[in-house]
C-alpha positions as CSV (number, residue, x, y, z in Angstrom):
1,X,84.8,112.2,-8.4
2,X,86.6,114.4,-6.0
3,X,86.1,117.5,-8.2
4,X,82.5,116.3,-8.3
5,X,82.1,116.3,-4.2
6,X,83.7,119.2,-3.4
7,X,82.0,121.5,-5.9
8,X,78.7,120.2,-4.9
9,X,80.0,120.7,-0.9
10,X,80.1,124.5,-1.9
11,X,76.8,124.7,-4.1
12,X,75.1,122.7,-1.0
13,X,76.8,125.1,1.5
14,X,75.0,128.2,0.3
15,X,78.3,130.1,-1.6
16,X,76.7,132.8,-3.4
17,X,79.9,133.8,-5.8
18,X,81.9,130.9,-6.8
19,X,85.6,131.0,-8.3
20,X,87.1,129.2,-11.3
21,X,90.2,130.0,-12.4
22,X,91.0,127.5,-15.5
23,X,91.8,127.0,-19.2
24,X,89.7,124.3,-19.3
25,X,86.2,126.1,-19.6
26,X,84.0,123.3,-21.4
27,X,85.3,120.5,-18.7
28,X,84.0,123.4,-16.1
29,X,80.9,124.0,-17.6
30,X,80.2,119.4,-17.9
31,X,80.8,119.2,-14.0
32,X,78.8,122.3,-13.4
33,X,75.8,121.0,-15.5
34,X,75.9,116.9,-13.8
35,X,75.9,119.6,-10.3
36,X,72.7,121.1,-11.6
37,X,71.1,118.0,-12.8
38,X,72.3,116.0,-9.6
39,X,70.8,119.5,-7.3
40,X,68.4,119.9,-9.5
41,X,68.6,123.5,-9.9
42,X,68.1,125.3,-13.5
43,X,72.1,125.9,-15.0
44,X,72.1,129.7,-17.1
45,X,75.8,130.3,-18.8
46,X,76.6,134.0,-20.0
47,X,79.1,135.2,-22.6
48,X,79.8,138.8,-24.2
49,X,78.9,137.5,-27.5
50,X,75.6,135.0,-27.2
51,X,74.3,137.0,-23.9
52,X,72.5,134.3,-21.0
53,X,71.4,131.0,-22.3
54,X,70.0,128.1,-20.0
55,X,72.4,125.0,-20.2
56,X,70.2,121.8,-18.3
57,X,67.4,122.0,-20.4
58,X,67.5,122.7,-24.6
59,X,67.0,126.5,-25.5
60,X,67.9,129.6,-27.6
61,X,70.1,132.0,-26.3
62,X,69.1,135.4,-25.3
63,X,71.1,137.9,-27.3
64,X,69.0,140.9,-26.0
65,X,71.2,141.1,-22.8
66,X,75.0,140.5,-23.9
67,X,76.0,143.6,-21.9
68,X,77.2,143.1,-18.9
69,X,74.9,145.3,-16.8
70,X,71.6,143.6,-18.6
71,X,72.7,140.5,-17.4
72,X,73.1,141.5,-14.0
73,X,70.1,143.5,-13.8
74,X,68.0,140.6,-15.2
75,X,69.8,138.1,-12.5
76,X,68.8,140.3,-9.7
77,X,65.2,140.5,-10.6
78,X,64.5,137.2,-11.0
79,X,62.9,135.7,-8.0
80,X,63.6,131.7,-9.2
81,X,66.9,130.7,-7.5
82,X,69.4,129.7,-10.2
83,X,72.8,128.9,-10.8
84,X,74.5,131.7,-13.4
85,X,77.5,131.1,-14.9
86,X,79.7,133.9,-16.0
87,X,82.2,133.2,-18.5
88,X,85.3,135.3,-19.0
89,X,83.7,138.3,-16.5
90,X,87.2,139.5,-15.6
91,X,87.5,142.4,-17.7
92,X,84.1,143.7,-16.0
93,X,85.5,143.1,-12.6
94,X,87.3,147.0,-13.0
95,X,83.4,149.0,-13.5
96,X,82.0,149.8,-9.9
97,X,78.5,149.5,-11.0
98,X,79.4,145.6,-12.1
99,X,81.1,145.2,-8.6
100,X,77.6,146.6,-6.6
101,X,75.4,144.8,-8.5
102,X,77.7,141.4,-7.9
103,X,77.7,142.4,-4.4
104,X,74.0,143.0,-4.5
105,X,73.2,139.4,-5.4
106,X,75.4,137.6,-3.2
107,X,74.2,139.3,-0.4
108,X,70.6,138.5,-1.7
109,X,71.6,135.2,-1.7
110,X,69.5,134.2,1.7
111,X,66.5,135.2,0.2
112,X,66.6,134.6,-3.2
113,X,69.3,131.6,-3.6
114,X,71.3,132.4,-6.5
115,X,74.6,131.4,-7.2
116,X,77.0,133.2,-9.4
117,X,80.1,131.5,-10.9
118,X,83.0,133.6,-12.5
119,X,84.6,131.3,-14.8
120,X,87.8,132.5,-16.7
121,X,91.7,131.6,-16.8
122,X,92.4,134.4,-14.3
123,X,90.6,136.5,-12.2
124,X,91.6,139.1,-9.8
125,X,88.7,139.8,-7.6
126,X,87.7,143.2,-6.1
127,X,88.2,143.7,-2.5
128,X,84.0,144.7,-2.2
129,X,84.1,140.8,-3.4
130,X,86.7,139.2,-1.5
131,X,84.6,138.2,1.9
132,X,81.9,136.7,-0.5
133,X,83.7,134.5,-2.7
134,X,84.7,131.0,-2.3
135,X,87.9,129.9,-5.2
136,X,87.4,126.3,-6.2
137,X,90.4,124.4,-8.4
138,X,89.7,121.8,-11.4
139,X,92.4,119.0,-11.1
140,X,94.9,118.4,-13.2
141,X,95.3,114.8,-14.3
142,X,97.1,112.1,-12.4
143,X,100.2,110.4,-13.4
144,X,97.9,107.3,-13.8
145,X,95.2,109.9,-15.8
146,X,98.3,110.8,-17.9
147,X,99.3,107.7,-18.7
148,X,96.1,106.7,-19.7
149,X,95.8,109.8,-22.2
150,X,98.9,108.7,-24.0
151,X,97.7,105.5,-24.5
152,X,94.7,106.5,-25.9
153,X,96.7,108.8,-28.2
154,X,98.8,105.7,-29.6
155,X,95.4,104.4,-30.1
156,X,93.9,107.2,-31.7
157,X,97.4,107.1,-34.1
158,X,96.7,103.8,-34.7
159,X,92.9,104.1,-35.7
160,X,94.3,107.2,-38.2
161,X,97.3,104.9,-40.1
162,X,96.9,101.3,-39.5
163,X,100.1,101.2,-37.7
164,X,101.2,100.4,-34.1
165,X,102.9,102.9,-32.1
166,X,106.7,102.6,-31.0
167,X,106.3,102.7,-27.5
168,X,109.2,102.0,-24.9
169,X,108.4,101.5,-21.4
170,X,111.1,104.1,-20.3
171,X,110.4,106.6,-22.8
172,X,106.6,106.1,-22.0
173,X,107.2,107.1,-18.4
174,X,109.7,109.8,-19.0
175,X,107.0,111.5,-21.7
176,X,103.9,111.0,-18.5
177,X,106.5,113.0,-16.0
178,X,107.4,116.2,-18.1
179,X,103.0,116.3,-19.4
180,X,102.7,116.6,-15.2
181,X,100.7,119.9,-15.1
182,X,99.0,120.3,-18.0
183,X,95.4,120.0,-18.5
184,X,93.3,116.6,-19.7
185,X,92.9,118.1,-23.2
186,X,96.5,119.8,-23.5
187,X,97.9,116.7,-22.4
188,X,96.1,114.5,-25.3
189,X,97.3,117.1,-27.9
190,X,100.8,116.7,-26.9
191,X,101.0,113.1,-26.7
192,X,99.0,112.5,-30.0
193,X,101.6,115.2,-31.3
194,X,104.4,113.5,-30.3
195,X,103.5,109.7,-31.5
196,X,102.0,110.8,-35.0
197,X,105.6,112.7,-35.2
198,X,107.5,109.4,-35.9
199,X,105.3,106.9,-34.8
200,X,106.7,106.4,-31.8
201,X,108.3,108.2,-28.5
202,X,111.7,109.0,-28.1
203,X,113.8,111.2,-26.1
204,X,113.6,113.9,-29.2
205,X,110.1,113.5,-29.2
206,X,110.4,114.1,-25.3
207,X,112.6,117.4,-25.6
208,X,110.0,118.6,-28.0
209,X,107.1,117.8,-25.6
210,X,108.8,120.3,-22.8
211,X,109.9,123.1,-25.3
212,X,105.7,123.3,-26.1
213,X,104.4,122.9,-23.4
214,X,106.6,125.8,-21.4
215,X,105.2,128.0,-24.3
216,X,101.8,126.6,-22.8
217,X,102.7,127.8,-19.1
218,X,104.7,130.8,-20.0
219,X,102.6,134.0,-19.6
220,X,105.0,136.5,-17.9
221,X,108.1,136.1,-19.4
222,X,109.9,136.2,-15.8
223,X,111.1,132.3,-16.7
224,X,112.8,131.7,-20.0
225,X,114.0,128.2,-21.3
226,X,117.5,127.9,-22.2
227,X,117.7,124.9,-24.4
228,X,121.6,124.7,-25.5
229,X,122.4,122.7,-22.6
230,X,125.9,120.8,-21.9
231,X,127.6,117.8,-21.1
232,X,129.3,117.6,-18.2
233,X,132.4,116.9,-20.4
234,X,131.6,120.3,-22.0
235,X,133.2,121.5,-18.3
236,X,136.8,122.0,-17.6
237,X,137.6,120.8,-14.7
238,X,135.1,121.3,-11.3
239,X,136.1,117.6,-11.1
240,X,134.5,117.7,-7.3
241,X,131.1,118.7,-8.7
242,X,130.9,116.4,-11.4
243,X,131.5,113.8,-9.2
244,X,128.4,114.7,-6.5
245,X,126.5,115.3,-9.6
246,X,127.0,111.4,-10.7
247,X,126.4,110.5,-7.0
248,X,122.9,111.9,-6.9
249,X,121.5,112.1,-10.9
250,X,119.9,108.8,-10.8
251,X,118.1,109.5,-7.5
252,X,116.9,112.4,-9.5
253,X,115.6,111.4,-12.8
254,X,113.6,108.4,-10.7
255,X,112.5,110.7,-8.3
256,X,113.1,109.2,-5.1
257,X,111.6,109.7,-2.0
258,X,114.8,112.1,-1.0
259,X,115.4,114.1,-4.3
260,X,118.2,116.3,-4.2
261,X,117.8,120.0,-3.9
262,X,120.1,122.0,-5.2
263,X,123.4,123.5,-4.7
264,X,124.7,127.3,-4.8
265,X,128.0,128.3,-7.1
266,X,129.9,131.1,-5.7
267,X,133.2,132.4,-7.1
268,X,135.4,134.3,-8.9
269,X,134.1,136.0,-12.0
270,X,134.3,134.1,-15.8
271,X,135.3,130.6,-13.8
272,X,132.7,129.0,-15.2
273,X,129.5,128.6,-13.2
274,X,127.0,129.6,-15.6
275,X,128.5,126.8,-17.9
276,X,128.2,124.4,-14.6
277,X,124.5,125.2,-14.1
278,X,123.7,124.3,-18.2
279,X,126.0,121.1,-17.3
280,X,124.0,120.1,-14.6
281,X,120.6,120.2,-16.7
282,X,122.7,118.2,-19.3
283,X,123.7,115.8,-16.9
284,X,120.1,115.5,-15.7
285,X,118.4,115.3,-19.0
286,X,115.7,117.7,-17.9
287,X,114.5,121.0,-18.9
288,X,117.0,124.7,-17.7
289,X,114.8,127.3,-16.5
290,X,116.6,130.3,-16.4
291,X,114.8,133.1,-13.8
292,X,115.6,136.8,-14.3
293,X,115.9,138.6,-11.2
294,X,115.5,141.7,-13.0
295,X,112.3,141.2,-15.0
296,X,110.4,140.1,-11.6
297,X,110.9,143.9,-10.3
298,X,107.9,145.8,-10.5
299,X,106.7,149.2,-9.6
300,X,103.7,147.9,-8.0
301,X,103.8,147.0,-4.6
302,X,103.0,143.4,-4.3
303,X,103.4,142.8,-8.1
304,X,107.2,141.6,-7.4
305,X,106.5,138.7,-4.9
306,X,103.6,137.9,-7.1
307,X,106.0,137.5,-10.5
308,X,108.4,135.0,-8.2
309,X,105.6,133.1,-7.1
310,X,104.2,132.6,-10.3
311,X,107.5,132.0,-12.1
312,X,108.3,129.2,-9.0
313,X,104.9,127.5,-10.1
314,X,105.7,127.0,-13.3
315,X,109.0,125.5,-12.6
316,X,106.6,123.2,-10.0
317,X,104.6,122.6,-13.5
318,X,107.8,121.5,-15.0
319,X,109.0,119.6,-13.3
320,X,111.5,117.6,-13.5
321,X,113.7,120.2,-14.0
322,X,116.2,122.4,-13.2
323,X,116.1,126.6,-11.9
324,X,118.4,128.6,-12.4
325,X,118.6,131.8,-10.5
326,X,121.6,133.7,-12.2
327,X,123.5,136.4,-9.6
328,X,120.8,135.8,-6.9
329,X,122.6,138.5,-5.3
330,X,121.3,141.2,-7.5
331,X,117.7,140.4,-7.2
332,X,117.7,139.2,-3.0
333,X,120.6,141.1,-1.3
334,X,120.0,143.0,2.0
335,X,120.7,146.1,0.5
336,X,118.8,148.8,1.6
337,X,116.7,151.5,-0.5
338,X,114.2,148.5,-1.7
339,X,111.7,149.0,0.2
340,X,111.6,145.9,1.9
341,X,111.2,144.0,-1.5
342,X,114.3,142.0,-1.4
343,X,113.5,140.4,2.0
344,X,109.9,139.9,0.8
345,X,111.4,138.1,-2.3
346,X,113.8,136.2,0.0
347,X,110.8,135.0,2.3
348,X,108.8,133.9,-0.6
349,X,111.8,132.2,-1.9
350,X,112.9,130.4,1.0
351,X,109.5,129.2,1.6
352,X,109.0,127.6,-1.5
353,X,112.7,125.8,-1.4
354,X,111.3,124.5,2.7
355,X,107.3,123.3,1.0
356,X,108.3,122.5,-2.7
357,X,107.2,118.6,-3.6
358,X,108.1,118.5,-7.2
359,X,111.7,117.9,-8.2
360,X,113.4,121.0,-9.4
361,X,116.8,121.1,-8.3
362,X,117.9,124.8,-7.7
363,X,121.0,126.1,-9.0
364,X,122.1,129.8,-7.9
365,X,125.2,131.7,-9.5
366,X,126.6,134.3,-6.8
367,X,129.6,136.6,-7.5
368,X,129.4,138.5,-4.0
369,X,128.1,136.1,-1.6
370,X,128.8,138.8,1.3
371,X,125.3,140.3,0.1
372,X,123.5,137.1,0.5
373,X,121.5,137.1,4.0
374,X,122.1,134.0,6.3
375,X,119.0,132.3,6.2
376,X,120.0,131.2,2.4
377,X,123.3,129.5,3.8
378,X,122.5,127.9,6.3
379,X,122.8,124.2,5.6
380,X,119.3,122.6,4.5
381,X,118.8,125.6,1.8
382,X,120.8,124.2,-0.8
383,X,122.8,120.0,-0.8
384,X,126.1,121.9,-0.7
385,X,127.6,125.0,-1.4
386,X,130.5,125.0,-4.3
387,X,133.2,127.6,-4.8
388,X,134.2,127.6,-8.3
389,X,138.1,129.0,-7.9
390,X,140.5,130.7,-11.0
391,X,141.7,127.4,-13.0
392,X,145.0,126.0,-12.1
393,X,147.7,125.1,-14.9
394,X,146.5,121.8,-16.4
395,X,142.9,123.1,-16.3
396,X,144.4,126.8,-18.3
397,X,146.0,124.7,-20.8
398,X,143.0,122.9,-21.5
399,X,141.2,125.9,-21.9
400,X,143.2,127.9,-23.8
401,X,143.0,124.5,-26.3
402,X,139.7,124.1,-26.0
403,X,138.8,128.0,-27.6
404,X,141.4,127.6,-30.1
405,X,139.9,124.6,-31.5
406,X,136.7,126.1,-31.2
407,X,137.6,128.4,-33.4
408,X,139.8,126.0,-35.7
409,X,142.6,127.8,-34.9
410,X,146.2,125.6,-34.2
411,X,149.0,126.4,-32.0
412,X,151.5,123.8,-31.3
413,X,151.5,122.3,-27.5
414,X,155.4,123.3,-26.8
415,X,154.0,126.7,-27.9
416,X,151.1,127.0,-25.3
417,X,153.2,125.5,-22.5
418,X,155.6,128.5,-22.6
419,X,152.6,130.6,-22.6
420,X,151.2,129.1,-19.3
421,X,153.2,131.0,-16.5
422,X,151.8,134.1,-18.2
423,X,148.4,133.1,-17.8
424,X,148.6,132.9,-14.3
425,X,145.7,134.3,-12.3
426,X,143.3,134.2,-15.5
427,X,139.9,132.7,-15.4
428,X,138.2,130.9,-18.4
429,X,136.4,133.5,-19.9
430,X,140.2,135.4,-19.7
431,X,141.8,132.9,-21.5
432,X,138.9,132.7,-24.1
433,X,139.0,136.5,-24.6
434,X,143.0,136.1,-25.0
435,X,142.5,133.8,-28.1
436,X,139.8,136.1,-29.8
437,X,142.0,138.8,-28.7
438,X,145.0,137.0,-30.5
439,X,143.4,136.3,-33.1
440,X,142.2,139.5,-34.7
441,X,145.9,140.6,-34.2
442,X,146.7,137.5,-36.7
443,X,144.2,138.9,-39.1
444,X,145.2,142.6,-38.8
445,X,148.7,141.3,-40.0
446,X,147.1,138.7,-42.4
447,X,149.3,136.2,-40.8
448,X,148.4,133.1,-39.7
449,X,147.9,132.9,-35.7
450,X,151.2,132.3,-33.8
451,X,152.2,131.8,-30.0
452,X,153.2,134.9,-30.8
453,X,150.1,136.9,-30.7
454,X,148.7,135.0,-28.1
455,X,151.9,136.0,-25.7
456,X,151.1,139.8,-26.6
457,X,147.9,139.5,-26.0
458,X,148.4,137.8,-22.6
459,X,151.0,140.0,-21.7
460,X,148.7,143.6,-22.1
461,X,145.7,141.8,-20.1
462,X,145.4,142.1,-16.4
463,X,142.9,139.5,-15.2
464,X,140.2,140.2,-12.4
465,X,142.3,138.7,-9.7
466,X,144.9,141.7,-10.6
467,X,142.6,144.5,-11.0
468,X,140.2,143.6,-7.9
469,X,143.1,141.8,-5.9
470,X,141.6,142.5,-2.6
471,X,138.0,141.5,-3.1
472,X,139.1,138.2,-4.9
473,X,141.5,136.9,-2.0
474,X,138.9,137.9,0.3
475,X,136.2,135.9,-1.5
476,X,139.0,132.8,-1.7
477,X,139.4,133.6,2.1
478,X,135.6,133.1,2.7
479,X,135.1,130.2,0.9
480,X,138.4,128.4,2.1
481,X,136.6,127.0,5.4
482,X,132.9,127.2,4.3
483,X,132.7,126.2,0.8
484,X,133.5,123.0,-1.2
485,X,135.8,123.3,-3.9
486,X,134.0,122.8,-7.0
């Protein structure tokens, strides 16, 4: 009904270009036709392909004037106010003789009362238009909508096989929060997808539901899903952050009134915090987004601001979930040379982190936090800030196990203890690089893999905290007094 109201408040208020940005262009075209019925004022839609046709009253459609500038022409002669809708117009938006004639019969709108509407899943309008035009939004269905639409899909499954759905009460509600931002009719397609899978839902069936319907949202490719996830087990060590994870995932899956936010990894290269971040979506059971700060660059000015925004939308539209902004560094430092793009980016960022309502918890990966501006530390930006640190000697042990076994390799544990004092210094992807490393020396002397190799291999590595000494105790130094230890 709301819809209803406010599209009638601007048909009522005289708006001579209306508009409509949406997928959903028969649902437009209903509530536009009950507006012209209700008004009663004579409804005419236009297409490229079936020309102007009157929709409140039965008739043919006029094929005689499917070009653009006929239909335009003919709008502006007639003297009988109308209201003309103009479905997918945006390609025609870049021919100046379109733009005058639009112009034209807006500005006629005084005298001769017609009303155009652009209708189409994105339009950019013209700056000649931009005074004159008025942007109205079609809802997107309520929880209580959604809810409804799934139900009616386990109804519709159970008209099509006889059978009654499988549907949990938990599984139900965690299927209505991740269809959140999808239209009425992609919502019902999902759903019915999901029940006439199995016959019931399940959190498979939920996973499934998130993979389509980011292909639904995606359009720029700035946002990419990363779908293998881990456990927090998957982690060694970071004990500290698995434990305010735990504190804080319930208030997030049931979306509390004070959902948490997010939290910033800084460290030492190869520690581990990319692994953290695909932990913490694991932990969550939610949906990893993973942003590229290099894909939202464009030559353009404005065009960069305008990929971030969109891509932070999306990640509104999936929520719940989790973003991940990988090196943040790289793509919001205060360099200079950017034009002023990278505080641009940081403004847009920082006020969608202050305004954002749905719950996507924030994870950013930083290498050189020195190149991060102070606005984005300061506490309130993120929960807490973590400093992911070089493993100690219980946590390299279990590393250097973990990669062998990966890669069904054995070494015995007397073996890999002698090893340890050499692997001082190392981070995990080090030690990981040190078993590969070992290993094709193994194969090279078609011999199976001893401690042996491994020492070698150890022996002719020098780890980051070696070769960039000085930045790495100056980063330790840093976060010693103003970071938690992760």
């Amino acid at each position: 009904m709301h819809e209803f109201d406010d599209l009638k408040v601007l048909l009522q208020a005289r708006s001579p270009l209306i508009v409509i940005e949406s997928y959903e262009e028969q649902r437009a075209l209903q509530l536009i036709r009950r507006l012209a019925v209700n008004l009663f004022r004579p409804l005419f839609q236009w297409s490229c392909t079936e020309g102007l046709r009157r929709l409140d009253v039965p008739s043919d459609a006029q094929t005689f004037n499917t070009e653009p500038q006929q239909v335009l022409a003919q709008i502006k002669g007639s003297k009988n106010p109308g209201i003309y809708v103009l479905c997918d117009f945006h390609p025609f938006l870049q021919e100046p003789r379109h733009i005058r004639y639009l112009k034209e019969i807006a500005l006629m709108h005084e005298q001769v009362g017609h009303t155009l509407v652009l209708l189409s899943h994105a339009i950019s309008i013209p700056a000649e238009l931009a005074r004159l035009c008025y942007r109205f939004e079609l809802h997107l269905p309520s929880d209580q909508q959604v809810r409804q639409l799934v139900l009616e899909a386990a109804e519709l499954y159970q008209q099509h096989t006889g059978e009654l759905a499988d549907m949990p009460p938990e599984a139900v509600q965690q299927l209505v929060q991740n269809l959140r931002g999808l239209t009425f009719e992609e919502v019902k397609r999902l759903a019915y997808k999901a029940i006439a899978n199995d016959g019931a839902i399940s959190p498979a069936d939920v996973s499934r539901v998130n993979t389509a319907k980011f292909r639904l949202l995606q359009t720029e490719g700035v946002l990419s899903q990363v779908y293998d996830t881990k456990a927090l087990d998957d982690v060694v060590g970071l004990d500290n952050l698995k434990n305010w994870l735990l504190q804080r995932r319930t208030v997030f899956v049931q979306q509390q009134r004070d959902t948490p936010k997010g939290v910033l990894l800084t460290g030492v290269q190869g520690t581990g915090k990319s692994l953290a971040a695909k932990a913490i979506a694991g932990a969550f059971g939610v949906p990893l987004l993973l942003l590229d700060m290099a894909s939202l660059y464009n030559k353009y000015i404005g065009e960069t601001e305008k990929n971030l925004r969109q891509a932070l939308q999306l990640a509104d539209a999936m929520a719940p979930c989790v973003l991940w902004i990988d090196e943040i560094e790289k793509g919001i430092s205060s360099g200079q040379g950017d034009q002023g793009v990278g505080k641009r980016l940081l403004g847009t960022l920082l006020t969608w982190m202050a305004e954002r309502k749905a719950a996507v918890f924030l994870v950013a990966t930083a290498n050189n936090i020195h190149e991060l501006a102070p606005e984005l530390l300061r506490k309130g930006r993120f929960d807490e800030l973590f400093f992911v640190d070089l493993p100690e000697e219980a946590e390299r042990l279990a590393l250097l196990k973990l990669h062998l076994q990966r890669r069904e390799l054995e070494l015995d544990a007397e073996g890999l203890t002698k090893l340890l004092p050499l692997t001082t210094g190392f981070s995990g992807a080090e030690l990981e690089q040190a078993v590969v490393g070992a290993s094709f020396r193994a194969q090279s002397e078609a011999s199976p893999l001893s401690w042996h190799h491994l020492e070698q291999e150890l022996s002719q590595t020098q780890p980051i905290s070696v070769v960039m000494a000085e930045s790495v105790a100056a980063l330790r130094h840093w976060a010693s007094s103003r970071c938690v230890k992760a």
